[in-house]
N, C-alpha and C positions, 0 to 999 in steps of 0.2 A: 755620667758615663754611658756612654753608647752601650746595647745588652748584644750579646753576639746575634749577628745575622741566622737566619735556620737555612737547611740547605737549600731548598725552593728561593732563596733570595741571595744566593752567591752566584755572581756574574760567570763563571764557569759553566755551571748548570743551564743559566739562558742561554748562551752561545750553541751548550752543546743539543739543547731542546731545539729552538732556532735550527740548529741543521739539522737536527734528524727531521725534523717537520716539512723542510726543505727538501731533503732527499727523500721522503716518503709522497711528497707531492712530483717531483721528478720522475719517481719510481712508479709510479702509480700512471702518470701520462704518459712515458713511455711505452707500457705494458700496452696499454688501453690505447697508445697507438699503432702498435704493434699487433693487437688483435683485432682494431677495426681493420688495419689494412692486411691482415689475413685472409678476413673472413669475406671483404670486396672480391678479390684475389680467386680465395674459390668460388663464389658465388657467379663471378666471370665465368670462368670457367667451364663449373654446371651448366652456365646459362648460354653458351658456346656449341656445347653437346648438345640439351635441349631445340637448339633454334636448326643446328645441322640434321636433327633426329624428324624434325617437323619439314626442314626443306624437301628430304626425303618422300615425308609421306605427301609432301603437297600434291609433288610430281608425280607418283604412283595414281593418287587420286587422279591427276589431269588428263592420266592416260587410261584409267581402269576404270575410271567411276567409284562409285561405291563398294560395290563386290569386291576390285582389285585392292582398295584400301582396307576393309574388311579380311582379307587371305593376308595384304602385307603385318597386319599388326599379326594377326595370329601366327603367322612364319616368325618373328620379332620376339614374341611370346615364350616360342618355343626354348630358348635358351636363358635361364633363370639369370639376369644377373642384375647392375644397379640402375636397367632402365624400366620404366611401371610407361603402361599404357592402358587405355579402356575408352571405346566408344563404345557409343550408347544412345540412344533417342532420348526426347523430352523428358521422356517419368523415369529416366534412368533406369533401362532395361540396356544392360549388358548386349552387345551385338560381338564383341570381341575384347580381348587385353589380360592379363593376368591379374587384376584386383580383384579382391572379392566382391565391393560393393563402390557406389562412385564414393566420394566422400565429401567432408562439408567445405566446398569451395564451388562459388558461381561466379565467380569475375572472367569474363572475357578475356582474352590476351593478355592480359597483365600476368607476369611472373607470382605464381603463391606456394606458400608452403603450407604442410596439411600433416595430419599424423596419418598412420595406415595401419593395418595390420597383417602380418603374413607366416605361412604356417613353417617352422623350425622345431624337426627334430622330432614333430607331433604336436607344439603347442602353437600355440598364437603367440608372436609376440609383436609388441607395440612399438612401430619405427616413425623415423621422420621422412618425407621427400620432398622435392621442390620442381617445378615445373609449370605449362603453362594447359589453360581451357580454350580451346579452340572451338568457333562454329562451322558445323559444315554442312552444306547446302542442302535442305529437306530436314532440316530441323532434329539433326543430331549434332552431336557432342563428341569432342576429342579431348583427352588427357592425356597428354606428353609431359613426363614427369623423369625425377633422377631419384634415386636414394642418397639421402645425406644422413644418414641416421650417426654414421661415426663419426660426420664432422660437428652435427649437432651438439653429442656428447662432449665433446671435445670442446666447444663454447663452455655447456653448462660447467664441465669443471673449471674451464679457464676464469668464467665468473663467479663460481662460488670461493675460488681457493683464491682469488685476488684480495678480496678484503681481508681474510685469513692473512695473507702475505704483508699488506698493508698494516695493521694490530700487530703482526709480529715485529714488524720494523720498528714502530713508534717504541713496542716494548722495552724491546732489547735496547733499544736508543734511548730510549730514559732511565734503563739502567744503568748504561754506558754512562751517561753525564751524570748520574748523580754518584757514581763511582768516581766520576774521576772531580765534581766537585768536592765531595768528601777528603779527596785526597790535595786540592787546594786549600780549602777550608782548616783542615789540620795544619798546613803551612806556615797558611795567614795566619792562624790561632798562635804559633809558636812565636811568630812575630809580635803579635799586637797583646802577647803577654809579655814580651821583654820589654816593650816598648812601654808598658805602663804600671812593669816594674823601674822601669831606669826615671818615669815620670815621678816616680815616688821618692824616689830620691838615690834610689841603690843604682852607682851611676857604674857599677864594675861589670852588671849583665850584659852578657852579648845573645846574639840570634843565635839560635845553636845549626849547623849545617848539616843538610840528610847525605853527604857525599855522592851524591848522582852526579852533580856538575852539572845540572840545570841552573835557568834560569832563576830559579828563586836559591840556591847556592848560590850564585852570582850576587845576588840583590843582595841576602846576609852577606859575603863578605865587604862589599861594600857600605853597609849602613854597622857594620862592628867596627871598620876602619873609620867612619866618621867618629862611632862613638867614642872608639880609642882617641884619637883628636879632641872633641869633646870632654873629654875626661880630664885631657891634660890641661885644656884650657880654663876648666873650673879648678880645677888644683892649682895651677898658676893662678886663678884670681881668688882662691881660699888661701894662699899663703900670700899674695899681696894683700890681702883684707886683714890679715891676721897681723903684718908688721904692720901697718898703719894703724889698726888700734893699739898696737903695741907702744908704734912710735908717734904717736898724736894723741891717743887718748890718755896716755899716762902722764904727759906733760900739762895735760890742760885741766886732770885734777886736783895736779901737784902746783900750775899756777892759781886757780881756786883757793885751794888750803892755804897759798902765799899769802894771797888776795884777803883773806879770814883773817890772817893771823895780824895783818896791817892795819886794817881797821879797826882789831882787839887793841893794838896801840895809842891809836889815833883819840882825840876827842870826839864822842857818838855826837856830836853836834855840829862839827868841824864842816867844811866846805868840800873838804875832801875825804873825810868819810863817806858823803854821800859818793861821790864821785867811785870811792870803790866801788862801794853797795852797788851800783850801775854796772862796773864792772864785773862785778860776780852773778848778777844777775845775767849780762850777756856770756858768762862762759857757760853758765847753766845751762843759757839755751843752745847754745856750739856743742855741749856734751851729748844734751837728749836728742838735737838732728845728729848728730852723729852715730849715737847708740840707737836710733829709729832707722837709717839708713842702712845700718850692719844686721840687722834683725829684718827690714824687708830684704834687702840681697839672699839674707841664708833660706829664709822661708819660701821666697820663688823659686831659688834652686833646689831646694826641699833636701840643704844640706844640715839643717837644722839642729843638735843633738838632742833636742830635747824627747821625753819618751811620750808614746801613746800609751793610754790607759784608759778604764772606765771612769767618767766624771761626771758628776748633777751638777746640772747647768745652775739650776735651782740655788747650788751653795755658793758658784761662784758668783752670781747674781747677788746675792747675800752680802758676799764679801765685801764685792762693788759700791754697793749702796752704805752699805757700813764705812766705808773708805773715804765718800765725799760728799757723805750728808756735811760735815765740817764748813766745806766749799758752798755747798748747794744753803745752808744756813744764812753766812755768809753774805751771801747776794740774793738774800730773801726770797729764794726757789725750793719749789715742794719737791723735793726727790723720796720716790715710795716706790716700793718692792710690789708687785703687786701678787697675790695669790697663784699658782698655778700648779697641775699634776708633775709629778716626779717625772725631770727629764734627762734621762741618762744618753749618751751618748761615748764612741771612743774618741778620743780629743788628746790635747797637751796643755793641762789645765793654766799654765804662765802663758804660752800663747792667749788660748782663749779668754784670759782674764785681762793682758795687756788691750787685746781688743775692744774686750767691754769698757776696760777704762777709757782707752781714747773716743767711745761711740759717748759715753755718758759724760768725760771731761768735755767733749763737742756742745751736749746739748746743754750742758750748764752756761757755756760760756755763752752763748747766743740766745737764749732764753732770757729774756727780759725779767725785772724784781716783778714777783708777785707770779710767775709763771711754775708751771708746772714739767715736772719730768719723770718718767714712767720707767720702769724696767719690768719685764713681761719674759716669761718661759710657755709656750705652747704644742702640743704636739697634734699637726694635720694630715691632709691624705699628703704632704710634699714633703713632710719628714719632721723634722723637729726647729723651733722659732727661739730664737734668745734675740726680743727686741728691745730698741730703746726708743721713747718716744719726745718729744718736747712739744711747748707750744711758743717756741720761737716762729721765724719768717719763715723758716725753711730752704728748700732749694726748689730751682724754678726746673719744669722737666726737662728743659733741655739743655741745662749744665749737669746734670746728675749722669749723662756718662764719663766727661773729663773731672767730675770732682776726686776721682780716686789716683790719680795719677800724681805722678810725685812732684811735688813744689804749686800741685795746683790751690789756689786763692781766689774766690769770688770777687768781685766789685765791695761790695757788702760788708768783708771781714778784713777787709786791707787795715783795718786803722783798729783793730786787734790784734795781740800775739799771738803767735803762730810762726809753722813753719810750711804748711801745707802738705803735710807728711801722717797725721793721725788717720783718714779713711785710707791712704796707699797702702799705711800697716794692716787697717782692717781687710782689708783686700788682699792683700799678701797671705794673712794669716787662714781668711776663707780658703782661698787655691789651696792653701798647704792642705786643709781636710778634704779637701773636697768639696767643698759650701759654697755657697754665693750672698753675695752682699747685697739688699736689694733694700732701695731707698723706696719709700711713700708716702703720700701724704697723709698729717695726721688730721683726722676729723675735729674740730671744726678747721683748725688753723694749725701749723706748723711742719715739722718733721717726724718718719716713723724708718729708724732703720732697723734693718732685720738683718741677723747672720743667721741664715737658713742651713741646717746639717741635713744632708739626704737623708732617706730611711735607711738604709744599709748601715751607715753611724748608730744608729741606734744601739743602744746595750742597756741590758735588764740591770740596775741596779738593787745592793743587798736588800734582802728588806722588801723588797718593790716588785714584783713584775712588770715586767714592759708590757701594756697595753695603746693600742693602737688606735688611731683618731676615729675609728665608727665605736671604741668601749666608752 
């Protein structure tokens, strides 16, 4: 059985991860295009004033010289606001402008930005501006510059509090999806527990409906309306199962018992007492495919009534062997129990013992005189083993997946009795626990089949505690 998914692996949560990761990378290139082309925008701008602020003084220069550009900045100066100016000679000696000092920027023409400082309120405080260094002829210097100090700001928070914004989205969005896969995940749970309660055989459970009238209200009533269908259609075929053995199998015990009681007459040497004897031996076997066909039917549909309980494999193994050493004599075959730890399990001890039978009635028959046949209990890390082994031909690996299917017959066993019906039951009876049937080959030569019980089957018997394949 499949273990429930955790919520990191229900398909609700990927989708809704998936788009928030989506819409946080949207979000995020929006923003970040939206602030580049802000920040172009004013940087234009500035750079607009700057270049008008500079045509200005070029002109002044052309017509005043140096003195007349020297009076225009200091006139310019005169009124505090977001334009900074400062010429200066070589060693940066101040001739005019309102900066305190030049600052650390020597690029020629090219647009720079620079920090400054200027006095507010009594103190100094630390601004940004942007602007251009001009040369002017006799080896001074021109700074034409803007204050951008509040748009500056205005960056730095835009970039600090993006990522912040960014983390918040992913957050809250992986909260979101694992909220609302939680609340599919409960759904699906409520489904995929009816669904394998009704696998069990309780064929009355329905999906129970949350009343929203969503989509999965939808889905239950439609898979309750199969099951009701469902239901009826295995009830119609448990009451046709049940008049057919009623009305077949009662007659072919009762021509049986005919069959006995005519031979009891007859001469036991007669021509035609054998002639019965043949007869009864074919109803025999009409009755047991018959009684093996109504026992795999009930066990697939796991309408079965027999009860689960705690059971040592160990005793019915026991049993087994005790049952057809007779047979296995017989045909000069060693059948032995072999030693193994207390293996309990919960099971329906007539199933699992009909099984052993037909795994061990198998290997007798096909196990040549003078061969050997094994029965085995063991418990591994895959749960718990009730094998049987032979040193017959075996089976070739690539019929051993149609060998369990019903009426299947090798090449091999054709000109044996049989019905092809013994591994379908073993296989029928495995599904019903839970188990699997798994054929191998046995070292050196023949067949090893296994009816393997999960661990979950496990159960501590009296007496015993359950210990596990590393005790």
């Amino acid at each position: 059985m499949r273990t429930k998914p955790g919520l990191l692996q229900t398909q609700a949560f990927r989708i809704v991860l998936v788009y928030v990761l989506l819409f946080a990378f949207s979000t995020t290139a929006l923003l970040f295009f939206t602030y580049w082309n802000t920040r172009r925008t004013l940087d234009d701008q500035t750079d607009q004033i700057i270049e008008a602020e500079i045509t200005g003084l070029r002109e002044e220069y052309q017509h005043f010289g140096l003195p007349g550009l020297v009076e225009t900045v200091r006139a310019r100066t005169l009124h505090q606001g977001q334009a900074l100016y400062m010429l200066s000679d070589n060693k940066h000696h101040v001739l005019a402008g309102n900066l305190a000092f030049w600052p650390q920027v020597s690029e020629m023409g090219s647009v720079v930005e620079f920090d400054y400082e200027r006095p507010v309120d009594g103190k100094l405080e630390a601004r940004r501006a942007r602007g251009r260094v001009l040369l002017v002829p006799g080896d001074f210097m021109l700074l034409v510059s803007q204050d951008v100090h509040d748009r500056y700001l205005t960056e730095r928070m835009f970039t600090t509090t993006l990522p912040w914004t960014v983390l918040l989205i992913l957050l809250l969005g992986t909260a979101g999806g694992a909220l609302i896969g939680r609340n599919m995940l409960r759904r699906l749970d409520a489904i995929n527990r009816t669904s394998g309660e009704i696998i069990a055989g309780d064929l009355t459970r329905r999906v129970p409906l949350a009343g929203s009238g969503d989509e999965f209200d939808a889905l239950a009533e439609n898979l309750n309306r199969m099951l009701d269908r469902i239901e009826r259609l295995m009830k119609g075929m448990r009451e046709v199962t049940d008049s057919v053995a009623h009305d077949l199998r009662t007659p072919l015990n009762r021509l049986r018992n005919r069959l006995e009681e005519s031979v009891a007459r007859l001469n036991a040497s007669g021509a035609q007492a054998g002639e019965i004897e043949r007869a009864i031996a074919e109803t025999d076997q009409l009755i047991a495919t018959f009684n093996a066909l109504l026992l795999i039917a009930e066990t697939d549909a796991g309408t079965t009534r027999a009860a689960m309980s705690p059971l040592d494999l160990g005793e019915v193994a026991a049993d087994v062997t005790e049952l057809y050493e007779p047979l296995a004599d017989e045909k000069k075959i060693s059948l032995t129990l072999l030693p193994g730890p207390p293996a309990g399990v919960e099971a329906n001890r007539s199933l699992v013992a009909q099984a052993l039978a037909n795994l061990v009635d198998n290997a007798i028959k096909y196990t040549p005189a003078g061969g050997q046949v094994r029965i085995a209990t063991a418990i591994s890390d895959a749960g718990v083993d009730l094998s049987v082994s032979d040193t017959g031909p075996g089976i070739p690996l690539a019929d051993r997946p149609r060998v369990t299917e019903r009426f299947v017959r090798l090449e091999a066993s054709r000109s044996s009795p049989g019905t092809g019906l013994g591994l379908s039951l073993v296989a029928a009876v495995a599904h019903y626990h839970g188990a699997e049937l798994v054929l191998e080959d046995n070292m050196p030569t023949g067949l090893k089949a296994v009816l393997r019980f999960p661990k979950s089957a496990m159960r501590a018997l009296p007496g015993a505690p359950l210990k596990s394949a590393a005790e």
